[in-house]
N, C-alpha and C positions, 0 to 999 in steps of 0.2 A: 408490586414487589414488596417481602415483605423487609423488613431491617434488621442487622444482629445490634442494634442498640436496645435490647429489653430488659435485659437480666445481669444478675451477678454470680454467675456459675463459678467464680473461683474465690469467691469471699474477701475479695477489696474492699477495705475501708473507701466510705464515699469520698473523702478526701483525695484518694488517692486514684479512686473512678472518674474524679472528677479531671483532675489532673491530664492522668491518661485520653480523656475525652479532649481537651484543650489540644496537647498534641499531636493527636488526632485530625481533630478538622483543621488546625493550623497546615497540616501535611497535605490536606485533601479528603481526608477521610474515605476513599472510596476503593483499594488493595482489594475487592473482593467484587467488583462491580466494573461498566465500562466509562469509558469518560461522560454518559448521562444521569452514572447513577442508575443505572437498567442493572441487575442483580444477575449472577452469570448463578443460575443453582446450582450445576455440580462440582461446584469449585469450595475447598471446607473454608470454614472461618477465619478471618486474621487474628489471633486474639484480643490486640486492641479493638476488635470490634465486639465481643464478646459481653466486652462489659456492660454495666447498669449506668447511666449516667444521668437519668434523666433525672431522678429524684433518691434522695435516701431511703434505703430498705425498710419497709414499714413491717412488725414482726408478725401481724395479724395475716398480710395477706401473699408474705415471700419468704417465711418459714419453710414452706414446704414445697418442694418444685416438683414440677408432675402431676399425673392426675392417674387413679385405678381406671382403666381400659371400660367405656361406655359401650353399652348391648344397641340403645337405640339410637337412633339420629332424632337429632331436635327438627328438621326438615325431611317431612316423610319422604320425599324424592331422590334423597343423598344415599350414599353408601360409607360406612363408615369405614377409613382410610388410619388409621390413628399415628398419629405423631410421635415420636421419642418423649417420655414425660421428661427430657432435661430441655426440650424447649418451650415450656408454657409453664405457668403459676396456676396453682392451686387457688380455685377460689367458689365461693356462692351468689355468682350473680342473680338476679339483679338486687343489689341493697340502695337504701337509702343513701348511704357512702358511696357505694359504688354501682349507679343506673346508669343500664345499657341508654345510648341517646343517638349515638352515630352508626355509620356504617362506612367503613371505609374501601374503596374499589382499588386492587392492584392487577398486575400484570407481571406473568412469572417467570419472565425472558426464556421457556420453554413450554412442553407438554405439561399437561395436568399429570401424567403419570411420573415426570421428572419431579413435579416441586413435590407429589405424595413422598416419594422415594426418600427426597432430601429430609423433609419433615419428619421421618422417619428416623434419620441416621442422628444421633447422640451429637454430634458433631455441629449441626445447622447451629443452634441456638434461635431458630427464629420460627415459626409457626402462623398459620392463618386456622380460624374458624371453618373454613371452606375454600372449595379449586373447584371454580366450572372450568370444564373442560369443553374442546374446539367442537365437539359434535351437541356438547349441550348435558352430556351427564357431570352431576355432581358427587366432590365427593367432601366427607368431613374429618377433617384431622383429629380437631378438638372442639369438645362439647361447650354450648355457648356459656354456659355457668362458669367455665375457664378464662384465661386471663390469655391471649395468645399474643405473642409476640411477633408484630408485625407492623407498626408505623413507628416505629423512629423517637418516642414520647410517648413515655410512661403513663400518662393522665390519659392520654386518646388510648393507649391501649384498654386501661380500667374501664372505659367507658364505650367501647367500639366494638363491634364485631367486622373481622379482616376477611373480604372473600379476596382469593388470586384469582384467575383467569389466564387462561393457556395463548398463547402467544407472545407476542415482541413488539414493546412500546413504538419502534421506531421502523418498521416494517409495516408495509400493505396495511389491512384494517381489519376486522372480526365480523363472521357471519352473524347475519340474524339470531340466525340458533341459538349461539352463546348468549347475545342479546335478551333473548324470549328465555332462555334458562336461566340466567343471571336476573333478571328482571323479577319474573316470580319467585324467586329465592328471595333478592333482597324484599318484595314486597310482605311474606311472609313474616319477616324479621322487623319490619318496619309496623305492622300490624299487633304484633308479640308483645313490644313493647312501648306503643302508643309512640311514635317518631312519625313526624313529618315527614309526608314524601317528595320534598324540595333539596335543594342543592347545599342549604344551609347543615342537612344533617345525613345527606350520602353524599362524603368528599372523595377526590381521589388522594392516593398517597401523595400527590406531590402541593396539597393543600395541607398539610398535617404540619405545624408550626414547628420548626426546631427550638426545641427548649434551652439553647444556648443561644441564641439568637436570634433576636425579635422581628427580626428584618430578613429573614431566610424561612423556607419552606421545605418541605420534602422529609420530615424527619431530622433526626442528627446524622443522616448520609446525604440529605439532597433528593433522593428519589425526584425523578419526574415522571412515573407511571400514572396514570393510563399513558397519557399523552398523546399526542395532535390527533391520532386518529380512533382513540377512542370518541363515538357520537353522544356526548352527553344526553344533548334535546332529546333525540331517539327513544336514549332507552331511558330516560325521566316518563318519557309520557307511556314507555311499556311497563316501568314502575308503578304509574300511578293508575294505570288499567285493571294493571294484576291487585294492586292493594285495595281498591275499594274503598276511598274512606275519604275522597272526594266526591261530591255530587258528580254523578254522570246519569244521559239518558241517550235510551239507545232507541234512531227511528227506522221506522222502516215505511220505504213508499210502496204506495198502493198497485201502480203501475208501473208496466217496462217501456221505457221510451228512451231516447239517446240522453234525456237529458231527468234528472230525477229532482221534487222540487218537496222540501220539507216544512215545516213551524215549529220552530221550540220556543219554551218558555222558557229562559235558564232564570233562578231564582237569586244571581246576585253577579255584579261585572266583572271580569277579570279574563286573566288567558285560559283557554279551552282549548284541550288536546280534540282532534278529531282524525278520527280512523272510518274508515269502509272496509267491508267483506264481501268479498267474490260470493254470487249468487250459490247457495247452500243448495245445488243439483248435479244431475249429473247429463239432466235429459235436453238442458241450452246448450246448443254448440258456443264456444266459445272459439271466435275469430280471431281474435289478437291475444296473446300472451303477456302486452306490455301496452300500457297507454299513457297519456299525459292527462291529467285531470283536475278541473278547477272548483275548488269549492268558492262559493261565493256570497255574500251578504250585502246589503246597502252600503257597507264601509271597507269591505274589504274584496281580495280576490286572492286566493292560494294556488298555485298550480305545483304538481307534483306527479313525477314518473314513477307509475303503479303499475307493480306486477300482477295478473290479473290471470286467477287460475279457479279450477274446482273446489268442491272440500273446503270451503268456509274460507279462503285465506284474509289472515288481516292483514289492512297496510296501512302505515300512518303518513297522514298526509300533512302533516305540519301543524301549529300552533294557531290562535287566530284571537281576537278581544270580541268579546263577545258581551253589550249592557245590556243587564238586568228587563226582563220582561220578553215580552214577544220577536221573535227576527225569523226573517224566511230566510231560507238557505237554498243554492242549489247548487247541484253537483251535475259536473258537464264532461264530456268528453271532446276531444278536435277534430278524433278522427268517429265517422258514419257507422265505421263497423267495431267501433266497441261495444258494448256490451256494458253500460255505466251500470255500479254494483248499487244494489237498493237498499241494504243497512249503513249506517252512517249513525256512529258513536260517538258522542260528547263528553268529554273528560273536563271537570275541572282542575285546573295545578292546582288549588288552596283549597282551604274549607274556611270561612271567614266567620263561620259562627260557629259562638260557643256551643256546647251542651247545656243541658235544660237542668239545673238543682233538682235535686230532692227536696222533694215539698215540706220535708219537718224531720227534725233530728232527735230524737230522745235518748238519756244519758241515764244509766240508773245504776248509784252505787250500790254494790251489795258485798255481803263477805269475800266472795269472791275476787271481786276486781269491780270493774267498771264497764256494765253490759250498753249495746250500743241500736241500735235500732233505726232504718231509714224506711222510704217509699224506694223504688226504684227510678232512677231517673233516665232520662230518654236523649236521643241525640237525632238529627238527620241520618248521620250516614253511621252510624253505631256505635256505642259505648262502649268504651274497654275498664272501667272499676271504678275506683273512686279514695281520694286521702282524705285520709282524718289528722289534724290535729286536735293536739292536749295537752296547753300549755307549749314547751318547748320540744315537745314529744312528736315524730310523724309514724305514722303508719298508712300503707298502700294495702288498697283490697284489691286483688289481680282478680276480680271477677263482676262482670255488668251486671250480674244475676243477684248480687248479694244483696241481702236488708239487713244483716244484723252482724257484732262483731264483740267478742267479750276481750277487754283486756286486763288479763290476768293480773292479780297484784296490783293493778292500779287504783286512786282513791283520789277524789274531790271534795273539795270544801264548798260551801252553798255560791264560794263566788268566783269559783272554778269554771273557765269557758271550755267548748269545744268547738269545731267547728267538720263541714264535711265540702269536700265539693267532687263534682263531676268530674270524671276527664274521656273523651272519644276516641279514635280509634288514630286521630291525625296529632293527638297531644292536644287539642285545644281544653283550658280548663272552664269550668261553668263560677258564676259567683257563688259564696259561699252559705251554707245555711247552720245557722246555730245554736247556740242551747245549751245551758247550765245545767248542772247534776243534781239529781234529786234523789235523798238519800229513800231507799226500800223499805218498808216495815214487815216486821215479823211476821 
């Protein structure tokens, strides 16, 4: 869900936002919501809730509220939906000041075509990045270089990008579908800009710290969306499938028998997601539609009730610890006439190693600025760019592919450092490599 604490649409002194927010949660704070804090969308704003509370208006990046209407979507799978520019800020993500890091997961006590609608109306004051919706299409409010107003604290906004989701926190639960859409969306965005795909940096709303209150969660309303029946585990390990930027390896056995038996080498210890897919034909009759099924190693046993059909289907089977080196695995079925599926995917949650430096760094002043030059440096699971410092100076190259970088206007003395390092796909950074300036000759 998302929160009308973002903004200061009627030009309150902070003092006086602040105030009003006091009052506010002293009262409940929640006139626009149900007694969980579940957001009722078509219902308009209180204007106590209107306000900005979480921090004072900085002139750089809430001068200008709104954004000119975007052609493309930042996820080729969305449709662009666009939100009323009186709910979201003006801004140029990702900066130095302000790097996307989080992702935050709500739930939008309606349809995906309700919260677009609301998002739309001058009125909401509140905004998300994105709304998957209950069949799985996505759509986009506001473009991610925008500031959207949707967790309750203003610093997690700066820093977050807000998907909703179609449904009710406190009702039944959400299909797959959503799951498998929502999953590769946030993976997408997780991938963009080098984020973890752990729990520490895709929260739900009701993890988002109230910035009045050091000891409460959910924003400055409380929110507790996703809640209980959103499957974290679940869709972590269909995050961390779709993102790639964990080691995984995918086996497959040689033969069909009740019970299928594999060898991996996984390359470091920790928890591994593991998923199997239904046999990729059409010409096995498949006898049971549903089976119980145990993956198994020297240390462990998982059993899990898998739906088991044509056409590739994935299903995740649960988590499991898996050390470092060689382990047989096998995968079993209870009943005779299933049909046990021969692909079996290993995901790891982490990536525990760094990326690799660039092997030499060179600095060469010239009239210009101060031109920059690297090797290209390598990662297991892929590199996404690399920061330079320069002195107190950062600069970010959003691209794996780069060797060289001029910055303009800049100049060093002979005992002027720089330095560069790595960063991969999961945020991990590499040590750093470095090099003094050397001035160019004519």
């Amino acid at each position: 869900m998302f929160s009308w604490f973002e903004s200061n649409p009627f030009g309150m002194s902070f003092a006086a936002v602040v105030g009003a927010a006091f009052l506010l949660v002293a009262a409940g704070g929640e006139s626009s919501a149900d007694a969980h804090g579940a957001h009722a969308i078509g219902r308009p704003a209180d204007p106590l809730e209107t306000v900005g509370l979480t921090q004072a208006p900085r002139a750089r990046s809430l001068d200008r509220i709104g954004y000119e209407p975007f052609i493309t979507p930042d996820y080729p799978l969305a449709r662009i939906a666009p939100a009323s520019g009186a709910n979201f800020t003006d801004a140029e993500r990702p900066t130095d000041s302000e790097p996307v890091s989080i992702v935050v997961i709500h739930v939008a006590e309606g349809s995906a075509s309700a919260a677009s609608a609301w998002f739309a109306n001058s009125r909401a004051k509140g905004s998300s990045h994105y709304i998957v919706a209950w069949e799985g299409q996505i759509l986009q409010p506001v473009p991610e270089r925008a500031i959207a107003w949707h967790a309750g604290n203003w610093s997690y906004n700066e820093q977050s990008i807000g998907i909703e989701h179609a449904g009710y926190t406190y009702t039944g639960g959400f299909p797959d579908r959503l799951y498998e859409a929502s999953a590769q969306l946030t993976a997408a965005v997780l991938r963009r800009y080098a984020i973890a795909p752990d729990r520490a940096h895709v929260i739900g709303h009701n993890e988002v710290p109230d910035p009045l209150s050091a000891s409460r969660f959910g924003g400055a309303s409380h929110h507790t969306d996703p809640g209980p029946y959103w499957a974290w585990p679940r869709y972590m390990a269909y995050v961390r499938a779709a993102a790639r930027t964990t080691t995984q390896q995918r086996l497959i056995a040689r033969r069909s028998s009740r019970d299928r038996s594999f060898r991996v080498r996984t390359p470091h210890s920790g928890s591994w997601d593991a998923f199997v897919w239904s046999d990729c034909t059409t010409t096995v009759p498949m006898r049971t539609t549903s089976a119980t099924l145990a993956i198994t190693t020297a240390a462990v046993t998982r059993t899990r009730r898998a739906a088991l059909s044509r056409g590739c289907a994935r299903q995740w089977l649960g988590s499991m610890r898996l050390e470092a080196g060689a382990t047989a695995i096998r995968l079993s079925a209870a009943s005779s006439k299933t049909l046990v599926p021969r692909t079996l995917l290993l995901v790891a949650a982490t990536d525990p190693n760094s990326p690799r430096p660039p092997a030499q760094l060179t600095a060469t002043s010239t009239v210009e600025g101060v031109e920059l030059a690297w090797p290209i440096a390598s990662d297991d699971n892929g590199l996404w760019g690399y920061e330079i410092q320069m002195g107190n100076e950062t600069e970010l190259v959003y691209s794996a592919d780069a060797t060289t970088l001029m910055l303009p206007g800049a100049s060093c003395g002979p005992d002027a450092s720089l330095s560069i390092v790595s960063l991969d796909l999961a945020g991990n950074r590499s040590s750093p490599t470095t090099t003094t300036c050397t001035l160019s000759t004519p």
